[in-house]
C-alpha positions in Angstrom: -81.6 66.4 -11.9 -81.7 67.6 -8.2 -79.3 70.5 -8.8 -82.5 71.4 -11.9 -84.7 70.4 -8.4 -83.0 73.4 -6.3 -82.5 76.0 -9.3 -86.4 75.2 -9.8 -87.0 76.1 -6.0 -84.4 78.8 -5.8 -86.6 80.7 -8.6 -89.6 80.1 -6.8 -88.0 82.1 -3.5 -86.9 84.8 -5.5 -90.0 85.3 -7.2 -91.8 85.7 -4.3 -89.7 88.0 -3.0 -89.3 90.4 -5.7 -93.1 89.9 -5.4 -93.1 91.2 -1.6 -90.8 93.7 -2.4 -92.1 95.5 -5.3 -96.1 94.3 -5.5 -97.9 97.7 -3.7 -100.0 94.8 -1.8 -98.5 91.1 -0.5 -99.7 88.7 1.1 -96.8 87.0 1.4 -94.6 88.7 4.2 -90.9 88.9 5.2 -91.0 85.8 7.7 -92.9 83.3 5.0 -89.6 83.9 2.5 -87.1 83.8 4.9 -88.8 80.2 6.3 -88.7 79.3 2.4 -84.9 80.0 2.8 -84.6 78.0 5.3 -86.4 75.4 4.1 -84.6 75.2 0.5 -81.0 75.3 2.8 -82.1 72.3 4.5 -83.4 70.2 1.2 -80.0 71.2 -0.7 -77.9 70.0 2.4 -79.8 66.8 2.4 -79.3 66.2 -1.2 -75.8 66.8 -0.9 -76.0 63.8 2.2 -77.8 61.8 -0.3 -75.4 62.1 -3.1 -72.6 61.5 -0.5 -73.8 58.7 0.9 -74.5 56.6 -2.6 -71.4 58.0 -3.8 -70.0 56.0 -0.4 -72.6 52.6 -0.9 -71.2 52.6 -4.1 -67.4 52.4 -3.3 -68.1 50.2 -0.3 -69.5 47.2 -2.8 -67.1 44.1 -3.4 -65.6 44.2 -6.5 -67.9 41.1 -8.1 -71.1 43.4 -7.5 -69.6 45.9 -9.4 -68.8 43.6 -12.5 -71.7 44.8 -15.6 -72.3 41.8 -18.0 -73.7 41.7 -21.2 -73.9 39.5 -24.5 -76.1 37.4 -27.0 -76.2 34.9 -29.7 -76.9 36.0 -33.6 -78.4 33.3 -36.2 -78.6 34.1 -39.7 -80.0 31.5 -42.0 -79.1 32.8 -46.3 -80.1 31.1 -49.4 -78.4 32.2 -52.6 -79.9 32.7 -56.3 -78.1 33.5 -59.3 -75.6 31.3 -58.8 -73.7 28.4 -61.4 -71.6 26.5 -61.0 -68.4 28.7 -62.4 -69.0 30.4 -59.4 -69.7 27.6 -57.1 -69.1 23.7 -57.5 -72.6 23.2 -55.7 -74.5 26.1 -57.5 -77.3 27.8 -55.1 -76.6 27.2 -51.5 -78.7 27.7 -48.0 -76.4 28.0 -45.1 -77.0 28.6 -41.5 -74.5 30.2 -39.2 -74.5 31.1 -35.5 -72.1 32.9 -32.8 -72.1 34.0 -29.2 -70.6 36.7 -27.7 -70.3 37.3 -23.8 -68.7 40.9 -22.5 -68.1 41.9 -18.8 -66.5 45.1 -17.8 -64.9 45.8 -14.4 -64.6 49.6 -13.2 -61.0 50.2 -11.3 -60.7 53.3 -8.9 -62.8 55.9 -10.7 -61.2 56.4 -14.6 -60.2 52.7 -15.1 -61.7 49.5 -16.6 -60.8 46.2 -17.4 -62.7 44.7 -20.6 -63.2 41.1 -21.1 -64.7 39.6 -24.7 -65.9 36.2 -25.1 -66.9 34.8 -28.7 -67.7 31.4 -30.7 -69.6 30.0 -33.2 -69.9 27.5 -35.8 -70.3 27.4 -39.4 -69.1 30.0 -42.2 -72.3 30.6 -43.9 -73.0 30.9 -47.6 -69.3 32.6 -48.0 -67.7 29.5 -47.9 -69.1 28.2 -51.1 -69.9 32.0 -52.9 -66.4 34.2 -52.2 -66.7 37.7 -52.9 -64.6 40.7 -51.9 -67.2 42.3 -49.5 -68.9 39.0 -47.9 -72.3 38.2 -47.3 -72.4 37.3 -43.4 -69.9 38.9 -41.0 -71.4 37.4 -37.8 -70.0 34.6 -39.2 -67.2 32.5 -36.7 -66.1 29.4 -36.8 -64.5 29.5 -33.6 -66.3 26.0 -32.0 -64.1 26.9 -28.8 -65.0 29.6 -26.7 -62.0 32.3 -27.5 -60.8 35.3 -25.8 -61.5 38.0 -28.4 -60.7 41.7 -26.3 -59.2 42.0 -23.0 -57.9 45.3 -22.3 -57.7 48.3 -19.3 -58.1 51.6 -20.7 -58.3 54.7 -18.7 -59.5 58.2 -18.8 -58.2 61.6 -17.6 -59.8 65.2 -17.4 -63.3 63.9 -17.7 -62.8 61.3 -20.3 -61.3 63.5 -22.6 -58.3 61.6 -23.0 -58.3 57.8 -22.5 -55.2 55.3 -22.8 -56.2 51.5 -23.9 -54.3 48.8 -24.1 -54.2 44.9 -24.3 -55.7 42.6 -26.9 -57.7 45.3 -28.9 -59.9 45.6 -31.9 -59.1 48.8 -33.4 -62.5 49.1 -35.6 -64.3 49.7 -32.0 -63.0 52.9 -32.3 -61.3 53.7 -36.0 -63.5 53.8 -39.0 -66.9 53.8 -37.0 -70.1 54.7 -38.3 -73.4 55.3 -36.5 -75.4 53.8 -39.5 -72.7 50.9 -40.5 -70.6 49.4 -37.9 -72.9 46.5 -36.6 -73.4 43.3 -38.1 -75.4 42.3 -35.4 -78.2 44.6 -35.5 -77.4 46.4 -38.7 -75.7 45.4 -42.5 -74.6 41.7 -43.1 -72.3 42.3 -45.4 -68.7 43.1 -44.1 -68.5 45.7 -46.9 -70.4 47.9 -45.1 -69.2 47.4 -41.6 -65.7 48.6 -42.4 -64.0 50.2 -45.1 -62.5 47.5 -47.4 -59.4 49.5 -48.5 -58.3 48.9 -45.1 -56.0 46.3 -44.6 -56.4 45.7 -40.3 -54.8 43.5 -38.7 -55.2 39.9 -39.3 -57.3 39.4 -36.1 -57.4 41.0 -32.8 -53.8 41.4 -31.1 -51.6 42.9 -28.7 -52.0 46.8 -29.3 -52.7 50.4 -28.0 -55.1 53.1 -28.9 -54.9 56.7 -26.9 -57.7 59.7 -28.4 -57.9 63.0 -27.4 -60.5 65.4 -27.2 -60.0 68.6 -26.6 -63.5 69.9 -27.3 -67.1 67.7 -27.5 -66.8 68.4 -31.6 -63.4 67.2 -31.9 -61.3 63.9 -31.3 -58.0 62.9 -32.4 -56.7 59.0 -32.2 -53.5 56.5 -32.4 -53.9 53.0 -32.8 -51.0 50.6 -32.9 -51.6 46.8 -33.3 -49.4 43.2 -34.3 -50.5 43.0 -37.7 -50.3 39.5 -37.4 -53.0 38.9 -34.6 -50.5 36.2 -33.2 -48.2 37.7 -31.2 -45.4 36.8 -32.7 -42.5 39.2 -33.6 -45.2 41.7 -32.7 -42.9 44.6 -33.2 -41.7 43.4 -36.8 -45.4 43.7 -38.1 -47.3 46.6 -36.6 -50.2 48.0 -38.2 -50.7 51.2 -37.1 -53.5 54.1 -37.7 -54.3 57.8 -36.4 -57.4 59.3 -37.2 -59.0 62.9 -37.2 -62.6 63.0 -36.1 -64.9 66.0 -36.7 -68.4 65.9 -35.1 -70.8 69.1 -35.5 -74.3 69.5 -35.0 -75.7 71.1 -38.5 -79.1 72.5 -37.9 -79.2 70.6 -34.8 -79.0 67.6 -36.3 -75.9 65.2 -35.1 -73.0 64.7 -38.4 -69.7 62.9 -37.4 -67.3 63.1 -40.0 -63.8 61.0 -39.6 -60.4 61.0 -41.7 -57.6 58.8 -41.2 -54.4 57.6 -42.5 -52.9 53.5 -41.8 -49.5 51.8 -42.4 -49.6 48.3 -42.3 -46.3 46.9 -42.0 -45.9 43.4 -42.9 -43.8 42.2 -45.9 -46.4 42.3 -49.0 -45.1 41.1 -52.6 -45.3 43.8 -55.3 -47.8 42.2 -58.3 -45.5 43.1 -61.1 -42.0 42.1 -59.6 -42.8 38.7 -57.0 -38.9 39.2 -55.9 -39.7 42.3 -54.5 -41.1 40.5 -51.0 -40.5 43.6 -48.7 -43.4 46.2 -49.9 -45.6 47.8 -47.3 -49.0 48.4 -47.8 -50.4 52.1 -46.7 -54.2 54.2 -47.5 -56.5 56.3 -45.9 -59.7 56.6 -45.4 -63.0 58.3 -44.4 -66.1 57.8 -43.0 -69.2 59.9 -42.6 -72.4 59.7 -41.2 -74.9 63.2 -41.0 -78.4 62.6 -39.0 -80.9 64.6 -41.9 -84.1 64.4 -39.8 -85.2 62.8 -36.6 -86.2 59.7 -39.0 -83.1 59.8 -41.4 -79.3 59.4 -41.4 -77.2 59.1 -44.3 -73.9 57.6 -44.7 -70.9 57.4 -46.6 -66.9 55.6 -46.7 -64.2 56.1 -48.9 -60.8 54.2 -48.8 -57.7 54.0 -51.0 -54.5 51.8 -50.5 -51.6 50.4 -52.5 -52.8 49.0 -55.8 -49.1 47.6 -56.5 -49.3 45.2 -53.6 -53.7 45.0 -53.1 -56.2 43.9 -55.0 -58.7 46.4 -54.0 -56.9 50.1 -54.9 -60.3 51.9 -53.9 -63.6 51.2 -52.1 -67.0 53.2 -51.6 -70.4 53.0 -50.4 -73.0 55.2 -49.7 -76.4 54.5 -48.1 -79.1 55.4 -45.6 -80.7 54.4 -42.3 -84.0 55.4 -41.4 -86.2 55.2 -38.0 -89.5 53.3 -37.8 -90.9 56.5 -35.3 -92.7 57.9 -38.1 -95.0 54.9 -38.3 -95.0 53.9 -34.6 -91.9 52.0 -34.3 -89.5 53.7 -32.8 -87.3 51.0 -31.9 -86.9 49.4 -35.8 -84.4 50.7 -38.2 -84.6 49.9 -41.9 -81.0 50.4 -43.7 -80.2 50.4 -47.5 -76.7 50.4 -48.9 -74.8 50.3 -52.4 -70.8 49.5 -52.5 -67.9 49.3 -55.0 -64.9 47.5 -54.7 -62.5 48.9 -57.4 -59.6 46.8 -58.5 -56.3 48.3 -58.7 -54.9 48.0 -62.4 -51.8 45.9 -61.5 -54.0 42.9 -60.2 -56.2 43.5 -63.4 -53.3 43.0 -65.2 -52.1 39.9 -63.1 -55.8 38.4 -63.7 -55.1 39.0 -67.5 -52.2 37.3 -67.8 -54.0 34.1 -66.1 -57.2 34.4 -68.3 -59.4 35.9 -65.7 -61.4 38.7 -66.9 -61.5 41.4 -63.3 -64.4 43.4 -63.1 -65.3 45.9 -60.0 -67.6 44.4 -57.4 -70.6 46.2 -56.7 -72.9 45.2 -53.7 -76.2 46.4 -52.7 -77.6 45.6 -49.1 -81.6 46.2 -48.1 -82.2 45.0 -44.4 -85.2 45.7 -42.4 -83.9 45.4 -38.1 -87.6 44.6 -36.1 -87.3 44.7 -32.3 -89.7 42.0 -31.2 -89.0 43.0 -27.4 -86.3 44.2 -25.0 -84.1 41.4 -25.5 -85.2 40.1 -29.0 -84.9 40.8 -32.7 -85.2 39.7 -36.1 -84.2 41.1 -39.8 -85.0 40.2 -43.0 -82.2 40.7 -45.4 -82.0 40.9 -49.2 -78.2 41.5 -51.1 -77.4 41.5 -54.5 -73.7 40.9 -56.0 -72.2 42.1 -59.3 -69.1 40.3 -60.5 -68.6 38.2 -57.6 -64.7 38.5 -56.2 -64.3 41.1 -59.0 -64.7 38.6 -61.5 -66.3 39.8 -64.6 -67.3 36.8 -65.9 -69.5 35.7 -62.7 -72.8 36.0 -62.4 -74.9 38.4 -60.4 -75.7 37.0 -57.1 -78.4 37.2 -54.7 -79.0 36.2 -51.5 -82.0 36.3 -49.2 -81.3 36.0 -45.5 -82.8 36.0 -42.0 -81.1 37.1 -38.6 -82.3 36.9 -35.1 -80.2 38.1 -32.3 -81.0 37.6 -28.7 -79.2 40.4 -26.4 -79.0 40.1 -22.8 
């Protein structure tokens, strides 16, 4: 902004002097614009003293002040309908659920950080008693004890273009993103459409490192590595490990970020057709998309394929939109609609057969409506509907009608 300040002023001089110079009568003579140089030499100097001097207040603070903390608490309250008691031993449920999260971050020298996340909650909503393959409530955490979720340094060379993490990391901060369907706190519920679910991450967050690369603003390239386990133990026995391609052009001015990945997850799976065969791996890839339309309008897509001899789900996808309240005032809300298929893979088909259980593809549709009460305060209305239920034919379709609030801080 103050170089813009002295470009702004430095057009001004040079105006008036090609104005002296070639107008056949000035006002403004020789003296007046060499003053005006002086003047704008003396207001760039002193903006350069400014900049130097909060550059120095800035270094000289202890290193609590510099310490930025955020976090919240999410409640969602869900009632199902739909549902018997095949499904469910209790039928229709209403369940309440509620979690806390607490982040600080601490800058080191000028390209580092530390990272520090905090999370609990209590209760596991209305997927405790109605199981499906894509879940109804992901803020749900039944950690009662306060747990360390992240904690991690990363840092960043040639102006952030390349940046080294590692610690306890979740690598779906930064693989398989998606501007319209990433957040269950503030956008979809359902788990199905906050990551892809042919992806088999790790087990919970873990030991692990991530490094991307970006040689140009358009272009990214990532390597995650994590204990597939979440435990720590044997963490080198079990890695799961990812590297993903990201592709991010402006079409028509409009913002599009387009992402391709393969993943190897390495713990011992059993093969569904031979059980003595204990020492399969399981492996996919991916993609995820997300193209701004209009000012008002994104659309969004995922794709994801893994093992079918050693998963249940062989392929997911969903599709859907999110769309900007601006055109009617509210800039700040965001309505978002999605639909979803998990596909099952035709050796667990054939392992439901053989036990009597018809499978049948899970489709889930999402509609959620994200008002912003104020700064620090909002609530959405959710509706989701479920077709064969944990790819179960034979279940009946689901619904369930929800309400989040989150309080952010």
């Amino acid at each position: 902004m103050k170089r813009f300040v002295i470009l702004m002023i430095s057009g001004f001089v040079l105006l008036l002097a090609a104005t002296a110079v070639f107008a056949e009568e000035s006002t403004i003579s020789r003296e007046e614009i060499n003053a005006l140089r002086e003047k704008l030499e003396r207001l760039e100097k002193a903006f350069e003293q400014q900049a130097a001097t909060d550059s120095k207040k800035e270094e000289e603070k202890r290193w609590y002040e510099k310490i930025e903390i955020a976090g919240g608490a999410t409640a969602v309250v869900q009632g199902s309908a739909g549902a018997k008691k095949r499904h469910s031993r209790k039928g229709n449920v209403t369940d309440g659920t509620i979690s806390f999260d607490l982040e600080a971050s601490l800058p080191v020298a000028q390209s580092g950080k530390f990272y520090f996340l905090t999370e609990a909650g209590t209760g596991n909503g209305i997927d405790g008693d109605l199981p499906t393959l894509s879940g109804f409530n992901d803020t749900a955490n039944e950690e009662d004890n306060l747990s360390l979720s992240e904690v991690w340094y990363e840092h960043a060379w040639y102006k952030e273009r390349l940046r080294f993490r590692a610690g306890k990391i979740d690598l779906t901060t930064d693989f398989d993103t998606n501007a319209a369907a990433n957040c269950e706190k503030t956008q979809f519920l359902s788990g199905g459409f906050v990551n892809n679910l042919a992806v088999e991450f790790p087990d919970d967050n873990g030991i692990g490192a991530m490094v991307w690369f970006s040689p140009r603003d358009d272009l990214g390239f990532g390597l995650g590595f994590a204990d597939a386990d979440g435990d720590g133990d044997s963490m080198f026995d079990d890695v799961f490990s990812i590297a993903e391609l990201d592709f991010k052009p402006k079409i028509g001015g409009r913002q599009g970020n387009y992402r391709l990945y393969g993943w190897l997850n390495n713990k011992d799976h059993a093969d569904l057709m031979d059980p003595d065969k204990t020492g399969e791996k399981n492996y996919g890839v991916g993609l995820s998309v997300d193209q701004e339309i209009t000012e008002l309008l994104t659309l969004f897509a995922r794709y994801g394929w893994q093992r079918g001899s050693v998963s249940q789900i062989e392929h997911a996808w969903s599709a859907g939109l999110q769309c900007s309240g601006k055109f009617y005032g509210r800039q700040d809300d965001a309505m978002g609609l999605a639909y979803g298929m998990a596909i099952i893979g035709d050796d667990w088909e054939e392992t439901d057969r053989d036990n009597g259980i018809r499978s049948g593809n899970e489709h889930h549709v999402e509609l959620y409506y994200n008002l912003k009460v104020h700064d620090h305060l909002s609530i959405s209305p959710d509706i989701q509907w479920v077709k064969n239920a944990n790819g179960d034919a034979d279940n009946k379709d689901l619904w369930a009608f929800g309400l989040r609030a989150r309080l952010a801080f």
